[in-house]
N, C-alpha and C positions, 0 to 999 in steps of 0.2 A: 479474559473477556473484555475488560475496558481497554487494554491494546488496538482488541480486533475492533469496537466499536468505533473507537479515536480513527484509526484504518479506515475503514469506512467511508467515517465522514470528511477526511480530507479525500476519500478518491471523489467524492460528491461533491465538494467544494472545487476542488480544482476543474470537474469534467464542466461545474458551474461556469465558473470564472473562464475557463476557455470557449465554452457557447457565448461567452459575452462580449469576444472580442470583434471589434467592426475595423475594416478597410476604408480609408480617405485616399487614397493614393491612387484606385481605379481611377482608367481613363472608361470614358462611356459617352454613346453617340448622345447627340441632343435629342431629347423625346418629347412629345408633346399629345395630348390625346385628343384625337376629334371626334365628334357624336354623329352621324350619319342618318340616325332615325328618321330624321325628318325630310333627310335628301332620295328615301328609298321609295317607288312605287311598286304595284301588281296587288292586284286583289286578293293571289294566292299566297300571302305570306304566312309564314308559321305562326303558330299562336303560341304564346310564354312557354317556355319549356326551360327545364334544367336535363344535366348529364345526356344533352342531345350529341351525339358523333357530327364533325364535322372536317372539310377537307379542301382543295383547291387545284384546279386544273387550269394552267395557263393557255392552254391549246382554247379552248372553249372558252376561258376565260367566265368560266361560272365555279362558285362557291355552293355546295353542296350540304344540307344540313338533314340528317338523317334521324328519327329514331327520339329521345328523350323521350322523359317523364314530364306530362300535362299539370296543369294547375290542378285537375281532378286529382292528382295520383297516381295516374295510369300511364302505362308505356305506350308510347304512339310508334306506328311502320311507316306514315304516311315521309315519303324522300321531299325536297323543296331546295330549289336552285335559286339563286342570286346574281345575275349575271351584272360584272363589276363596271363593264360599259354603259352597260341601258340603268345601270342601278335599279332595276327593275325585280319582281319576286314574279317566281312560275314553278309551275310540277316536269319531271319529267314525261315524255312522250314515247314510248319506247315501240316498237316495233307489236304489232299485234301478237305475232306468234311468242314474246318473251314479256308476258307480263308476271311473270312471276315476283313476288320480293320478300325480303326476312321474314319473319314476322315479329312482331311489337318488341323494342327492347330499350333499354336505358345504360348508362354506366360501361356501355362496351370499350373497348379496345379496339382503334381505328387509325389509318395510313395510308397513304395514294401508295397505287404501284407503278410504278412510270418505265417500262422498259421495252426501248427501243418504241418497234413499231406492234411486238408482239401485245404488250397489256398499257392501256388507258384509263387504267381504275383506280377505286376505293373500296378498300378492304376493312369490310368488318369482321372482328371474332368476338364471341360468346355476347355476355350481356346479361341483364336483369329482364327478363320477363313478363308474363301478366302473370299477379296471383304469386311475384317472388318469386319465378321460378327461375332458375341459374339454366343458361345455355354454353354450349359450347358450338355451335357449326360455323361455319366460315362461307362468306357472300361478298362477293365483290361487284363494282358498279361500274357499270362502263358508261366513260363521260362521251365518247364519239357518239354511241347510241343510244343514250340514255334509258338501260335497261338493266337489272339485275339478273346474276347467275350465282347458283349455290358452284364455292369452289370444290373439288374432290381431293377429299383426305381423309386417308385411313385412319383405321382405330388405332389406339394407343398413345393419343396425348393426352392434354391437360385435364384434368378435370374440370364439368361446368363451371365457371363463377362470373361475377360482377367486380367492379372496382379496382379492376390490376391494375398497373403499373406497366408500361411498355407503349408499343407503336413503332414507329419507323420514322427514321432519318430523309427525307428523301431527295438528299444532296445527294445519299451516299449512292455509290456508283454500282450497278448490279453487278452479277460476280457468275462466272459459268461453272456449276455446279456439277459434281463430275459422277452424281448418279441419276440428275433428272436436267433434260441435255436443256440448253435454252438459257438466256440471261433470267436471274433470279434474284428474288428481292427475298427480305432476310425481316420478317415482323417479332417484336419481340415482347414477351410474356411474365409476367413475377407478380407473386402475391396474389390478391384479392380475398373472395369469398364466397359460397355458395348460402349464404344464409343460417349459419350451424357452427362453422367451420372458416378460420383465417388459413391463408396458406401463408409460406414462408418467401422470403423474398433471395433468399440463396438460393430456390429450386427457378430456372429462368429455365423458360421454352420457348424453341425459336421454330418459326414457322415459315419453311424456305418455298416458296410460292414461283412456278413455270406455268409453261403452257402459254397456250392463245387464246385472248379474250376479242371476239367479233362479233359482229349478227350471224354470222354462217359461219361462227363455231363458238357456241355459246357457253359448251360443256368440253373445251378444250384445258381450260384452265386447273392445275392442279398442285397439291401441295401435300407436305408431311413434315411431323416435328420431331424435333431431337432436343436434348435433354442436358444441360449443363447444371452443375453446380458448384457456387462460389463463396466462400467464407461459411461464417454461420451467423447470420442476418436473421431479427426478429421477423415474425409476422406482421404482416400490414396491409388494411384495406383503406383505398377512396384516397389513397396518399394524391399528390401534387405531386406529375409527373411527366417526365418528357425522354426523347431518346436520342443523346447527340454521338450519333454515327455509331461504333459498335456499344455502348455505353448508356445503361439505364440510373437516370436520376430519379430518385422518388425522395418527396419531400414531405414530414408529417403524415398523416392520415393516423390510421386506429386500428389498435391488435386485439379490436372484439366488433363486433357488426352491432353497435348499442345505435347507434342514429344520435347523438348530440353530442355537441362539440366538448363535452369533457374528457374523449379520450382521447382528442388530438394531441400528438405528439409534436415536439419542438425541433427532434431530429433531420438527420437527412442523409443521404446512402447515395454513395458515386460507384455504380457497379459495373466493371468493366469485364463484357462478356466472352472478349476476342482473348486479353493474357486472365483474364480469371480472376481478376483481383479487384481489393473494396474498400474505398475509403469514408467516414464519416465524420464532415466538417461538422462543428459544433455549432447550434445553434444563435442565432441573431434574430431575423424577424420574427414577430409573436406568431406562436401554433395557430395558422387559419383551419381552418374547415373547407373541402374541396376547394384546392385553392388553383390559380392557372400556370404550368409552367412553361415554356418557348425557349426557345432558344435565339440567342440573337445571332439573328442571320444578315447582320448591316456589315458589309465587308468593305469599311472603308479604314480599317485599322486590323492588325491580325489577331492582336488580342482579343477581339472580340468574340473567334472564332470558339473560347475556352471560355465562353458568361452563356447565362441561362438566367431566364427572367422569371420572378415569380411575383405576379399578377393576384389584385381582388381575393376570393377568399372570405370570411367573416372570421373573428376574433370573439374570444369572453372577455367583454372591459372590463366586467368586474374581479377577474385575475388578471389581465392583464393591459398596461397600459405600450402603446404603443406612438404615442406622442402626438397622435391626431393622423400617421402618416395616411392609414388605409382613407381616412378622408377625401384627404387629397392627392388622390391618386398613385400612391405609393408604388417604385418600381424597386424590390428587393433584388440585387445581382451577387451573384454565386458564381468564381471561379474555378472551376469545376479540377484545374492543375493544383492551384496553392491550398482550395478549401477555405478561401477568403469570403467574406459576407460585405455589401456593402447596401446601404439603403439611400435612394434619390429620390427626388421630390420632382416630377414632372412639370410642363407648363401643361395648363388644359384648354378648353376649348371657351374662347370666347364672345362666341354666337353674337349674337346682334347687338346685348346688353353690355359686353364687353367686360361682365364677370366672367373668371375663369370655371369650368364647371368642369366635374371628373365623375367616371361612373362612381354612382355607391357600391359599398362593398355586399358580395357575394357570391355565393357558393354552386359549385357545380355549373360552369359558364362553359361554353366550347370558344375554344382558340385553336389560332392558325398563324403558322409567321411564314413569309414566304422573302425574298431575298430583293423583293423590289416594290413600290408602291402601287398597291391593290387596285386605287383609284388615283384621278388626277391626271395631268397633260404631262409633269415631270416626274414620270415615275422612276428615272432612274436615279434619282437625287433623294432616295432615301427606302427604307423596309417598311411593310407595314406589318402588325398584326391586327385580324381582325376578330372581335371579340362578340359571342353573340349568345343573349340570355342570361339565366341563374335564378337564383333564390334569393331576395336581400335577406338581411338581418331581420326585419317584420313579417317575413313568410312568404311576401309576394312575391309569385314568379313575375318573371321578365321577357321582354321578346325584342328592347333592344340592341342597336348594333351603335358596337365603337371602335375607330382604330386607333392603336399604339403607332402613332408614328416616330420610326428614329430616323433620323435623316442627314447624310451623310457630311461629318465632321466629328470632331474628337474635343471634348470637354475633361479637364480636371480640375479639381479642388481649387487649383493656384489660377487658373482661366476659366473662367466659367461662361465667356464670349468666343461662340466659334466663330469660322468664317462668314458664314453665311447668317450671325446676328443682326446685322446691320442697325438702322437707324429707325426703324417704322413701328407701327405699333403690332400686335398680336396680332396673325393672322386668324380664320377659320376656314371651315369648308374643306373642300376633296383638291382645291390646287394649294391651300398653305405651303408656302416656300422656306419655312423657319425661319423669318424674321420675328427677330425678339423673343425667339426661344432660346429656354438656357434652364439647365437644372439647378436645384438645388441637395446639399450633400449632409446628408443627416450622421451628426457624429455621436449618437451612443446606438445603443440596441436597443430593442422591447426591451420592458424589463416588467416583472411582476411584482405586481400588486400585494400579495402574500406570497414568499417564495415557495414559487413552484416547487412542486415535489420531485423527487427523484424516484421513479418504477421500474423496477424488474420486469421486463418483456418476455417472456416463452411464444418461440414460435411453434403453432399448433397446427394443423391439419395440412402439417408439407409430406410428403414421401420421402424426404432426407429427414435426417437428426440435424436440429438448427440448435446455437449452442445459446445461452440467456446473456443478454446483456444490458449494460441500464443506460436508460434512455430518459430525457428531459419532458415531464407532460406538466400540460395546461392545466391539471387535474389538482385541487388545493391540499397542502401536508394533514390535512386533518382527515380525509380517508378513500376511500376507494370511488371511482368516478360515478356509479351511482348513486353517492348519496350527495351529488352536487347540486349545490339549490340550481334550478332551473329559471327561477323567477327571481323579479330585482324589485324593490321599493325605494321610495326618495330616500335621500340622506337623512332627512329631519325625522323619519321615523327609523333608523337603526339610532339617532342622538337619542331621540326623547325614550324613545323603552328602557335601554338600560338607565336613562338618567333620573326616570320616576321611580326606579328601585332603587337609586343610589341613595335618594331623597327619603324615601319611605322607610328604609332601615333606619336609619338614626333617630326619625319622628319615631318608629315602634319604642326604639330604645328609650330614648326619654318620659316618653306618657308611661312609658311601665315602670319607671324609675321612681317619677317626682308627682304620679296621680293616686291622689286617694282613692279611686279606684281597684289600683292594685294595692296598696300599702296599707287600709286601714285607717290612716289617720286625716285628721283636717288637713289640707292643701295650704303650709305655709306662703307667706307673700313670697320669695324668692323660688319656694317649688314651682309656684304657679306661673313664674315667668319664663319655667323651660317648661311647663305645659303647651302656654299660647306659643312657643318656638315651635313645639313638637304639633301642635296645630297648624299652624303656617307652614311650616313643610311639609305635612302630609295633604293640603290644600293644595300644594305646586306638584308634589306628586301624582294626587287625581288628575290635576288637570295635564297635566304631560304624557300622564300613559292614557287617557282620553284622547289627545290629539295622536300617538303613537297609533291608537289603535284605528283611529278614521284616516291617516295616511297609509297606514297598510293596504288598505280598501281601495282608496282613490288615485294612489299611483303604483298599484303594482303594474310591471307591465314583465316581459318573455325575454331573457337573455339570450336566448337561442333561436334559429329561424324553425318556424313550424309551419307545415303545409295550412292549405286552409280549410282543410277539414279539423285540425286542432286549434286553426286560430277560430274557429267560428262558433267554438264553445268556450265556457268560461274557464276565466283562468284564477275565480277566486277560490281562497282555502284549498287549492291542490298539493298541500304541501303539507309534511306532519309539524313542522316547524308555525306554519299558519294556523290549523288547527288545536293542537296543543297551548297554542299561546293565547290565542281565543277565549278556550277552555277555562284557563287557569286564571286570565283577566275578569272573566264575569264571574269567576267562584271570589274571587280579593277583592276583586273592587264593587263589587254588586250583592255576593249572597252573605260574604261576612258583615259588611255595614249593615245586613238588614238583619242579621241574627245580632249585631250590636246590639240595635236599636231594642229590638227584641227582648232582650235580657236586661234595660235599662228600665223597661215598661214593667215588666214581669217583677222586676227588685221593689221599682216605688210603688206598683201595685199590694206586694206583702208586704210594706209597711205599714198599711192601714193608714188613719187619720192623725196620729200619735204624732206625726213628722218627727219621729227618732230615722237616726242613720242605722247604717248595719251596723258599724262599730260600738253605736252606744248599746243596741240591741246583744251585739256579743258581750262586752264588758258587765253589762247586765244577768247574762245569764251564768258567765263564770263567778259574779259576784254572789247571786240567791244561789245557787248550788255549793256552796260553800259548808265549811261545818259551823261558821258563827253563826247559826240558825238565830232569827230575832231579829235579827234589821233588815231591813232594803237597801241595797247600794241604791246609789244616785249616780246618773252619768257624772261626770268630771272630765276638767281636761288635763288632770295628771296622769304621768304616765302610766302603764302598765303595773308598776308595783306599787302601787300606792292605792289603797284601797279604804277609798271614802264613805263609808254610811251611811243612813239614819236610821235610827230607831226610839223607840218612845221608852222611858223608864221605868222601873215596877211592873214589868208584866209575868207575873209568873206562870208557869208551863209545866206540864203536867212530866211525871214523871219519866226517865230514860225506859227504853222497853227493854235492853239488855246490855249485857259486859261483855258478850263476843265479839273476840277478834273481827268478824264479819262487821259488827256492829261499829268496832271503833275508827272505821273508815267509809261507813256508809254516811249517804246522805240525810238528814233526819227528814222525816215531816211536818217536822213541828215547821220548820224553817218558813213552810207554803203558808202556815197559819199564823205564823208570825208578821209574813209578809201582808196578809191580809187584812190583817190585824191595824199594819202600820200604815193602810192605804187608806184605811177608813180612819183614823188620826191624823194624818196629815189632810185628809179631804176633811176634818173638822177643825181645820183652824189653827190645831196645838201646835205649840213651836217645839220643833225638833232638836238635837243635838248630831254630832259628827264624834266619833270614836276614830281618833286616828292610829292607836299603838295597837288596832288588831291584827294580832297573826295571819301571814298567808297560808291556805290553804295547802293542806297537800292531800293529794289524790292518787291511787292506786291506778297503775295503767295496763293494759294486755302487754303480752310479749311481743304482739306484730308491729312489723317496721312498718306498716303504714299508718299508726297510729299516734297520736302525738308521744313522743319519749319525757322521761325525766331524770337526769344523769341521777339524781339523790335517791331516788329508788332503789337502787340494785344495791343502797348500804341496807346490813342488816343493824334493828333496831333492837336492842332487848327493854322489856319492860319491867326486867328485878332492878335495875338501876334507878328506878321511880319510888319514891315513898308511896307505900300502896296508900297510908291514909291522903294522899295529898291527893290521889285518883279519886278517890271517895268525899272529897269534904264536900262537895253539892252536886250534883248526878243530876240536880235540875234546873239548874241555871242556863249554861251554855257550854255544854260539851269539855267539862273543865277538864276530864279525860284529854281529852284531843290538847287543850291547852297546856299540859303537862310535859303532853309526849311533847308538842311540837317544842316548849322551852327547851327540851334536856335537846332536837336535833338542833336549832339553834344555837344553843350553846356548842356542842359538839364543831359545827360547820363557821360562827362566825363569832369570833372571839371579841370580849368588850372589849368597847373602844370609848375611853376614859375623854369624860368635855362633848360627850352628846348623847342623844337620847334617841330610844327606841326608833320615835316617829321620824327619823333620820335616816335612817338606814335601812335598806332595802330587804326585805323578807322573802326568799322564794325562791322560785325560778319564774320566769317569762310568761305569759300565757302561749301555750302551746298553739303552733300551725296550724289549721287546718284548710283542706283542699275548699277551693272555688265550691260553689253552686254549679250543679250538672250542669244546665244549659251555660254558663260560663267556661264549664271546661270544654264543651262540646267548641266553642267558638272560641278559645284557644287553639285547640287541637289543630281546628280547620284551617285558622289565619298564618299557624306556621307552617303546616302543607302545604298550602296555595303557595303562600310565598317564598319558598324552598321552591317548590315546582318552577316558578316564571325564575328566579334566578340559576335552577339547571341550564332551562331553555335561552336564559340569555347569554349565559358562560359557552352553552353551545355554539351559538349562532355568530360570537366573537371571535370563537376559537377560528372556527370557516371561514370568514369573512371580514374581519378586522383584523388590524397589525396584531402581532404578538404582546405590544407593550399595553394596550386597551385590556386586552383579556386577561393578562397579569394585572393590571389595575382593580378592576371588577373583583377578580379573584380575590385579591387581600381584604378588598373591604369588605367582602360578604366574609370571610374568612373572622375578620375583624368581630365584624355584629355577632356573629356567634358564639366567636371565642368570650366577648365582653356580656354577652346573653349568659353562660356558662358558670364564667368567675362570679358574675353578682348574683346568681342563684345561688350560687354556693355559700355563698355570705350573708344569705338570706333575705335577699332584697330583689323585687318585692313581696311581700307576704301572702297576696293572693296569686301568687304563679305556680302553676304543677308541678315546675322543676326545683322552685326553692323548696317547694313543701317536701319532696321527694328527698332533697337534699339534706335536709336540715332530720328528718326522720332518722334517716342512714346515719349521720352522724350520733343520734342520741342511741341507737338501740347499739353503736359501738365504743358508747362510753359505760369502761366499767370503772369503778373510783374504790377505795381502796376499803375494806372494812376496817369501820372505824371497832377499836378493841377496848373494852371496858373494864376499869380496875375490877378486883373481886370484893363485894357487897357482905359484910360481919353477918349481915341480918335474915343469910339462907340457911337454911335447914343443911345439918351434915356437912358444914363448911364448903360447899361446892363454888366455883367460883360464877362469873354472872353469865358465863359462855352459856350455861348448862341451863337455865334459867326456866321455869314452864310456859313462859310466853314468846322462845323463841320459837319459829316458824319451824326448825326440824332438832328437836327435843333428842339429847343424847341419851335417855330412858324414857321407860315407860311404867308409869304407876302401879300400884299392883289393884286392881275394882276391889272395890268395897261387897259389891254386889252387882248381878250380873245389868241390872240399871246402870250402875257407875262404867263398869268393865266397856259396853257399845258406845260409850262415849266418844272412845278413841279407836284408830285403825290401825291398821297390822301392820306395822313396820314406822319408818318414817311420813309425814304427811305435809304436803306442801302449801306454802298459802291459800293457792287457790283451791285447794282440795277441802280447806276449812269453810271456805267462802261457800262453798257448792251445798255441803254439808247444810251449813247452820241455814242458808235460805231454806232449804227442801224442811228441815224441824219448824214443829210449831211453839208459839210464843211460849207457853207451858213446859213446855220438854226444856227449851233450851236458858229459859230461868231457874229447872233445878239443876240444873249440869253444871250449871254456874254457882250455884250457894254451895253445890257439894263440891266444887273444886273448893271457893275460896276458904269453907269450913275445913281443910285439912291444911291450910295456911297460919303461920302466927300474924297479925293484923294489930299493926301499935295504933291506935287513937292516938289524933292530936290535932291540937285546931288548928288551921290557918284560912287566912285574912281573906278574903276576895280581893281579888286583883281591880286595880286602880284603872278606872277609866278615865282618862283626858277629855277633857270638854275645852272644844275651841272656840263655843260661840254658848259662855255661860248667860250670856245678857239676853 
């Protein structure tokens, strides 16, 4: 597989590299273009048209313009002459009895017939329609009498379409054809499209046209086609097309009927109809859109006879750069022998002003070359073609006329001064003599902007089997020519979008890092100077994707030509890229700042008047929920394990309510009474004291991993290893139970450490994670959405539209922030984030730590050792009841902590104080005194 892939991509790279090769070494006549609009009168001139048929008759000496499609849209039948002496515009006049003529079409396939004395015409076949519809009949125009006649031909050719490929030579000399008697002209057929349906450009039909064309014999003329096929040539419509002698050039066009220039193709096809055979030079000039081909008919060199001109056209600059040439009047030449490309740079038309001026570029133009100058006193001192209409790049049709003048001399590279340069300055006008013409010779190709893509072609709707071959399009490697943006915005808005995300990541990152916001803690001097950093970049941020989003608005403008029934509607948010991006700007930059704000009002509004933070508010209430019932923490600004007090002395407290397991890890109530106790003491004045060597709390937690964990938990504790009298020597003080237990897991967990003191060393575990405030998770949730979302849509829009090395850029960094998003959840930083909390859970419910195992204690019944103990959580026997009171004590089999917890809540006070005196009564129970434990006073004064 990676063989055939590497395969592949060198047949791609090379078919590349050979479309890029250009020709210096052509000789080519001197060209120059002149504008004529201004030189033309007659009231009847055509109105703007594109894909109009056009033709030339030297007898008459009028230019003929037939048929195209209107600025409306629409296909027009109205005929319109140009007569090249009076430069005058007129209709034809045709005899009363023969007013018949086509009816409305566009995009046909058009040729003079020139033979002998028998036919004086132009010949149209098929065409586009009104209403789309594909024609196939055949009408020719007689220039002696200015009248149309439908030609006669039987069934059995072409199928209707538009946009073929073909027409007629009409150097070429007519041939006597030896089943329809009479000289006979040969029009030729390949490709196009019926709307549905591409045909194939190997199925070519030639349409061998006799008979006599006159006013008294109108329906004399007649024709029938036959059927060749050549190679296996993709499908192709609206290609750039000419017919030099028996030989169809078709250059680009589209193997789908889509109407915008992203399926233009880069290729080009030399099919030779007479031996059958097909050659296709590789591309150089950039894939135009209807673009004009001719052939150069200046016979002042022989080679010339072997070049073909391709003319105007429109281009995507935003794939492809083309070096300005379509500008300024670019004449692309194709040796049709060698398969050579060469690109020149014209002189143009210097009118009054004495700037040179060139048609703009566009699409679907009618041309005509004919072998001597059109206009002018010295017509024989050079060719014209004369060029008339199209579509620009902004939609607008057209209804000027220009001629391509080459004019008879020989230019290369190494001279670029022919004969007739002389010493003057630029001529203009219909007798320009080509003084001070002289081309210019462009030495590289088009080249693209993002490399063009390479596509697989299938010809589809031919009657042969056409075979696939790959072909070079305009069309960008990121995917299929529909989803090519159609619209273009300034530069400054593809810079500043991705670059207010560029900016915005790292500001995210920092404020969740180093703000007390997320972390809980006071905002040190150095956190808070990557705060204000992460401020100031998310302030450049706003303001960048702010300005991104009001140039997308004010300079978008149409990379493609669109009639003006599309241009006369708007072109804003047509695009899912505009929309989307819209979208996802006003959810980040608009609805999360205000659900910030939001959540900011809603926190200092629950604070009440107190002005405590959340954190002293947390630490407060992990500290009164504590089992040291009797004092009030006070906020501090020590850490997490240090747990500072107050409480007042001598207060005594009424009795414990029981010795249940339930009990020795619940929270008391005295605790709330204590606390209230100590609020109205210190609101009286008393000076208080600070107890610093109290035990941290330990607390029983659920099984769920989304609950805070605690690696110490999952050890089992036994309570035969406690001197029972040591549980018992005051039950009323402060939980000297819990005091016990927690010394023996201390001791167990952190071994003395000889030269310091309790109040030294850390007691505990951490205070457990807990998840944001809803409306704070809600507004997490959303700001990484959104901003996920615009950086898809920007990685998108790179991808299509910017080099490769931009969209790898973007890529890693976003890659970056996540991955760095990721690692420091994982590490637990910061505290108030979903993902740490998430994280930090998962980790505790997968820490199991090892049980810790306890000698065996002299002082049990039956020498058992302390495994067996009756206060461990699952008892390896079971007692035998005293009495059936005693016996419901316990439950059938083993019993799990939480199964006692459930229990002993659901018992009332009474029940479960004698369950208690009747366990311990079956106990031996040493009496012995000891001391109350030492409390530290740090502020005895």
């Amino acid at each position: 597989m990676a063989q055939r892939s590497l395969l592949v991509f060198l047949l791609h790279f090379l078919a590349f590299a050979h479309g890029q090769s250009i020709s210096t070494s052509i000789t080519v006549p001197p060209l120059q273009w002149i504008n004529l609009t201004s030189l033309l009168q007659g009231s009847t001139h055509p109105p703007a048209l594109k894909d109009a048929s056009i033709g030339y008759d030297e007898t008459s000496r009028n230019v003929i313009i037939f048929g195209g499609e209107s600025e409306g849209g629409f296909a027009q039948s109205q005929t319109y002459l140009l007569n090249m002496d009076s430069l005058s515009w007129s209709v034809p006049n045709p005899p009363p009895s023969l007013q018949s003529t086509p009816s409305a079409r566009s995009a046909a396939i058009a040729g003079c017939d020139f033979a002998a004395s028998n036919r004086h015409g132009f010949v149209v076949v098929g065409g586009k329609g009104d209403n789309s519809n594909s024609l196939s009949d055949v009408w020719e125009f007689d220039f002696n009498n200015q009248f149309w006649a439908q030609v006669s031909v039987p069934q059995g050719g072409p199928s209707a379409r538009w946009g073929a490929a073909g027409g007629i030579d009409f150097r070429t000399t007519p041939v006597q054809d030896p089943v329809v008697a009479g000289p006979n002209n040969t029009i030729f057929l390949a490709g196009g499209t019926n709307g549905t349906m591409v045909n194939s450009l190997s199925t070519i039909w030639r349409l061998n046209i006799s008979g006599t064309l006159s006013s008294n014999l109108p329906n004399d003329s007649s024709g029938y086609w036959d059927e060749i096929t050549v190679g296996n040539l993709p499908s192709r419509t609206d290609t750039g097309d000419v017919v030099l002698s028996q030989q169809i050039i078709a250059i680009g066009g589209c193997d789908s009927d889509s109407g915008d220039a992203s399926c233009v193709k880069q290729d080009s096809y030399v099919i030779n109809a007479q031996t059958r055979t097909q050659i296709s030079p590789g591309g150089c000039p950039a894939p135009r859109t209807n673009p004009v081909v001719v052939p150069n008919v200046n016979g002042n060199s022989t080679s010339f006879t072997s070049q073909i001109f391709l003319l105007l056209g429109t281009i995507d600059e935003t794939l492809w750069s083309d070096d300005g040439g379509l500008e300024k009047g670019e004449v692309a030449i194709l040796d049709v022998n060698t398969g050579s490309w060469s690109r020149v740079l014209p002189s143009g038309d210097p009118g009054s002003s004495g700037t040179q001026a060139f048609p703009s570029p566009r699409k679907g133009s009618s041309a005509f070359a004919y072998t001597s100058a059109l206009v002018g006193g010295s017509r024989s001192n050079a060719a014209d073609t004369i060029i008339f209409g199209g579509q620009d790049a902004s939609g607008q049709y057209l209804s000027d006329v220009w001629i391509l003048r080459a004019y008879s001399g020989t230019i290369t590279s190494s001279n670029l001064q022919w004969s007739g340069y002389g010493t003057g300055a630029l001529e203009t006008g219909i007798d320009a003599s080509g003084a001070h013409v002289t081309v210019e010779f462009m030495t590289k190709c088009a080249s693209a902007l993002s490399t063009a893509s390479t596509s697989t072609s299938t010809s589809s709707g031919s009657s042969k089997p056409s075979s696939t071959s790959t072909s070079t399009s305009s069309s960008p490697p990121s995917g299929s020519p529909s989803t090519l943006p159609l619209y273009d915005t300034s530069f400054y808005h593809k810079l500043f979008a991705p670059l207010s995300l560029t900016l915005f990541l790292p500001a995210l990152l920092l404020f969740r890092m180093f703000s007390s916001s997320f972390n809980g803690d006071a905002t040190p001097t150095k956190a808070a100077l990557w705060v204000y950093l992460s401020a100031i970049l998310t302030i450049a941020s706003y303001g960048m994707g702010i300005a991104a989003l009001a140039l997308s608005f004010t300079t978008i403008s149409t990379v493609r030509s669109l009639t003006k029934r599309d241009s006369s509607s708007s072109i804003i948010l047509k695009t899912g890229h505009g929309q989307a991006g819209l979208a996802f700007f006003i959810c980040l930059y608009g609805l999360v700042p205000i659900l910030v704000f939001l959540s900011v009002y809603l926190r200092r509004r629950s604070g009440g008047s107190s002005g405590e933070t959340e954190i002293a508010m947390e630490n407060d209430r992990d500290h009164t929920n504590s089992e040291d019932s009797g004092e009030k923490v006070a906020t501090s600004s020590r850490g997490p394990d240090a747990s500072i007090t107050l409480s007042r002395p001598g207060s005594p407290r009424p009795p414990s309510q029981s010795l249940s397991t339930s009990n020795m890890m619940r929270v008391s109530n005295d605790g709330r009474l204590s606390s209230a106790s100590d609020s109205d003491s210190l609101a009286s004045g008393q000076r208080g004291f600070e107890v610093v060597n109290r035990p941290t709390r330990r607390r029983k937690h659920s099984d769920s991993w989304l609950t805070p964990g605690d690696a110490s938990q999952h050890a089992q504790r036994t309570l035969a290893g406690i001197d029972w009298l040591q549980r018992r020597r005051s039950l009323n003080a402060v939980d000297e139970l819990d005091y016990a237990i927690t010394q023996v897991i201390r001791s167990h967990q952190t071994p003395s450490n000889p030269g310091t003191t309790d109040v030294l060393v850390p007691s505990g575990p951490s205070r457990p994670m807990n998840f944001p405030p809803l409306i704070e998770t809600i507004v997490h949730v959303l700001l990484h959405m959104f901003l996920l979302g615009l950086c898809i849509i920007a990685l998108i829009a790179l991808w299509s539209r910017a080099p490769r090395a931009t969209f790898a850029a973007f890529l890693a960094w976003t890659a970056c922030f996540y991955g760095a998003l990721i690692l420091f959840a994982w590490h637990g930083r910061p505290r108030h984030s979903i993902l740490a909390v998430v994280f930090s859970r998962l980790q505790s419910q997968s820490y199991h730590p090892a049980v810790v195992s306890e000698p065996p204690t002299p002082s049990r019944p039956n020498g058992e050792g302390v495994a067996d103990g009756p206060y461990l959580h699952q008892p390896s026997y079971r007692p035998v009841a005293s009495d059936m009171h005693d016996g419901t004590s316990y439950t059938q089999g083993h019993r799990s902590m939480d199964d006692d917890d459930d229990e002993d809540q659901d018992e009332d006070e009474d029940t479960r104080q004698q369950r208690i005196e009747n366990e311990i009564g079956r106990r031996e129970v040493s009496i012995v005194t000891v001391p109350k434990r030492k409390l530290w006073i740090t502020n005895p004064s």
